[in-house]
C-alpha positions in Angstrom: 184.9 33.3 233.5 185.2 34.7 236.8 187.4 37.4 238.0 189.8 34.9 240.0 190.5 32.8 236.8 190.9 36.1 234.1 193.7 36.9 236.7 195.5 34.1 236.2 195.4 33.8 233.0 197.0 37.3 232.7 199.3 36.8 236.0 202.4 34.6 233.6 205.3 35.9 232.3 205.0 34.0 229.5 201.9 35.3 228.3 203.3 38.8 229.2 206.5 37.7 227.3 204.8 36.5 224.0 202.3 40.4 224.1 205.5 42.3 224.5 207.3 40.3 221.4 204.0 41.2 219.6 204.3 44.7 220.7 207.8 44.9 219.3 207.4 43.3 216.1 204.0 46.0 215.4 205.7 48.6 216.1 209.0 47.9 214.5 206.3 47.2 211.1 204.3 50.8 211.7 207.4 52.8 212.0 208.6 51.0 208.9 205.2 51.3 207.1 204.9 55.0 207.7 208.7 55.9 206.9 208.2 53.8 203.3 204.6 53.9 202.2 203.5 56.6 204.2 205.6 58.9 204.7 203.5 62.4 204.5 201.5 61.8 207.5 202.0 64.6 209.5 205.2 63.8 212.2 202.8 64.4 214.9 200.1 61.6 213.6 202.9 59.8 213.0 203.9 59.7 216.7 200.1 59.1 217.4 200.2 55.3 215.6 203.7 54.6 217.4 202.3 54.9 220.5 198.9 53.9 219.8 200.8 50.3 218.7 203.0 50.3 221.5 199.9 50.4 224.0 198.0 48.1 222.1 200.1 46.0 219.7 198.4 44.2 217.2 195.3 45.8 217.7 197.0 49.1 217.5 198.1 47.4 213.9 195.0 46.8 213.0 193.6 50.4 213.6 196.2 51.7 211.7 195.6 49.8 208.9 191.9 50.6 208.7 192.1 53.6 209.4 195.6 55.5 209.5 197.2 54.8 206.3 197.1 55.9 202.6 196.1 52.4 201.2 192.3 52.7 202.6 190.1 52.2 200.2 187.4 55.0 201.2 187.0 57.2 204.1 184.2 57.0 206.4 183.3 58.2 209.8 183.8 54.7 211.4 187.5 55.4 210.4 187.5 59.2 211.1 186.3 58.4 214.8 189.1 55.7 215.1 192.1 57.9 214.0 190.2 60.9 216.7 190.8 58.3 219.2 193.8 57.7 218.5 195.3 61.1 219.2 193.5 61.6 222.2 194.6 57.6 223.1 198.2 58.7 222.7 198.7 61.0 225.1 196.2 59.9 227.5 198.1 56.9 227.5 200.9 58.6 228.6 199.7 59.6 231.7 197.9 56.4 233.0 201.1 54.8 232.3 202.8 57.1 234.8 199.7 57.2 237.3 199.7 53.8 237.9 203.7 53.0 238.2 203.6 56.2 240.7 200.1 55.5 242.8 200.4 51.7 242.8 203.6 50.6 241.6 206.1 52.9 243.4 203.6 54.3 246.6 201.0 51.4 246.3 198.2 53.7 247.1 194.7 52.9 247.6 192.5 52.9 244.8 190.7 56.4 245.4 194.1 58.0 244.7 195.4 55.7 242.2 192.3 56.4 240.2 192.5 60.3 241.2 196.6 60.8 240.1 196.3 58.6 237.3 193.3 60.2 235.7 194.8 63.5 236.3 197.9 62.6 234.5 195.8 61.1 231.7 194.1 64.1 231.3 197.0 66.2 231.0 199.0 64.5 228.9 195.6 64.1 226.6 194.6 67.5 226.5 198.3 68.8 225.9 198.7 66.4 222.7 195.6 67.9 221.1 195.8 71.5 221.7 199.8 71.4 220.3 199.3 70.8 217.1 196.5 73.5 217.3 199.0 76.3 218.8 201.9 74.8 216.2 199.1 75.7 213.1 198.8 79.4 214.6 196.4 79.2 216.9 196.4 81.0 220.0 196.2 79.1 223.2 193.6 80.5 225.1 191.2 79.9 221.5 192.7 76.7 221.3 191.8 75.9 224.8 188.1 76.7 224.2 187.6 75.0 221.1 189.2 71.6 222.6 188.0 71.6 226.3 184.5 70.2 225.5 185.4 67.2 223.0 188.4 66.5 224.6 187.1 66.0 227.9 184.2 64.1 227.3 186.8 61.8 225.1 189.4 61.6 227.7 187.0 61.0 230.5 185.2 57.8 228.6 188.6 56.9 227.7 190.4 56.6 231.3 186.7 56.3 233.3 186.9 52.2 231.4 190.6 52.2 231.8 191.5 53.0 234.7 188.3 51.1 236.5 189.7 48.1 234.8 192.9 48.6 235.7 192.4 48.5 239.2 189.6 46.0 239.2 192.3 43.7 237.6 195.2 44.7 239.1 195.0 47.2 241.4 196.1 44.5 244.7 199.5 43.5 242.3 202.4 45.3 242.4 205.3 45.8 239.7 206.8 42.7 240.4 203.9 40.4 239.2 202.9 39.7 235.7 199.7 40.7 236.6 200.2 44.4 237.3 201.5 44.9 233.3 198.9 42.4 231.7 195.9 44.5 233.1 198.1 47.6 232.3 197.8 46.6 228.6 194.3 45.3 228.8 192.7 48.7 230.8 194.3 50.7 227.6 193.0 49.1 224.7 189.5 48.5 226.8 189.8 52.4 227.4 190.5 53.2 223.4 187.5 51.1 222.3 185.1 52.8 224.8 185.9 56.3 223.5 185.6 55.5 220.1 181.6 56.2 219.7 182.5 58.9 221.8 184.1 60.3 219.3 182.1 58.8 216.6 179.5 61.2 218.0 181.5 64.2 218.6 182.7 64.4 214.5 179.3 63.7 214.2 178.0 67.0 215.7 181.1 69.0 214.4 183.0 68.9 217.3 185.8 66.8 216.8 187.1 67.3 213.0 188.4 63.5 213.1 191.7 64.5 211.4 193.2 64.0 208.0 191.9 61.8 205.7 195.2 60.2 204.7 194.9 59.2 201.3 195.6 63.2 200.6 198.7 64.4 201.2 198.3 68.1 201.8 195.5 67.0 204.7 197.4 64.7 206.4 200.6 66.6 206.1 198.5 69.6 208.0 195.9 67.1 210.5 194.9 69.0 213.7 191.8 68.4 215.8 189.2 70.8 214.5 
């Protein structure tokens, strides 16, 4: 399929219609799921799935419920590296969302500064969501600063080096009033989630990511950080 035909494919409101109803209805099932069945995830992990969902829908769904919930049946590092990507997915997320509707949507800048704003807001927004929960457990900043500013980068820059590449390979000539400009929105994040998975897979690997709390016990999740 060539680059001219996956563009219209994504460029209909229709198709953009049907993802966002999709959207809705996961999220509206998480946020029930996690206020019924799971309940002592910690509030931060729990605003981790939300958003992970609302970027991704039902493949945001599906993470959750192999990875992210009580009801798993064992733990494993497949699952470990998917809920690490998650938090570092949520906030990143974030911030591409804002660097593209200010570089191309509101300024329609040129892809060299699209790609520089909207990594930068990415990586701020990223980095911030993993060293709070750090600083909220008692850590001080400048030790929780250290201990995240190797994992998380490499994470964040797989993460929005995919995304926002795709993004503006797919999008980057539309602007907010075409179908287009959301549909590769939507498509750039999930692509950038999946490529900073083994990423992480390898970081928990080597003990530098601690891939949070495995939720099936209650005390760990309730207390989940990073590391």
């Amino acid at each position: 399929m060539t680059l001219d035909q996956i563009q219209t494919l994504l460029d209909t409101w229709t198709g953009l219609g049907i993802w966002l109803a999709l959207v809705a209805a996961s999220v509206a099932w998480v946020v029930y799921d996690l206020r019924t069945s799971n309940s002592h995830i910690a509030s931060m992990m729990q605003w981790v799935w939300g958003l992970t969902v609302l970027y991704s829908g039902p493949v945001g769904v599906a993470i959750y419920r192999f990875s992210g919930r009580k009801q798993i049946a064992t733990d494993s590092l497949a699952r470990k590296g998917f809920r690490s990507v998650a938090h570092c997915y949520s906030g990143c997320g974030v911030g591409e969302i804002l660097g593209v509707l200010i570089s191309v949507g509101l300024f329609a800048m040129g892809n060299f500064w699209a790609a520089i704003i909207t990594f930068t807001l990415a990586y701020i927004f990223g980095f911030a969501l993993n060293i709070g929960p750090m600083m909220q457990n008692g850590m001080a900043f400048k030790e929780a600063l250290k201990g995240a500013f190797v994992a998380e980068t490499i994470s964040i820059v797989v993460m929005e080096a995919v995304a926002i590449t795709t993004d503006l390979y797919l999008g980057g000539q539309s602007t907010m009033d075409d179908a287009l400009f959301w549909s590769s929105l939507y498509v750039s994040l999930s692509l950038g989630l999946f490529a900073a998975w083994p990423a992480n897979l390898l970081l928990i690997k080597f003990g530098l990511k601690g891939g949070m709390g495995d939720p099936r016990d209650e005390d760990a999740a309730a207390h989940a950080h990073c590391h």
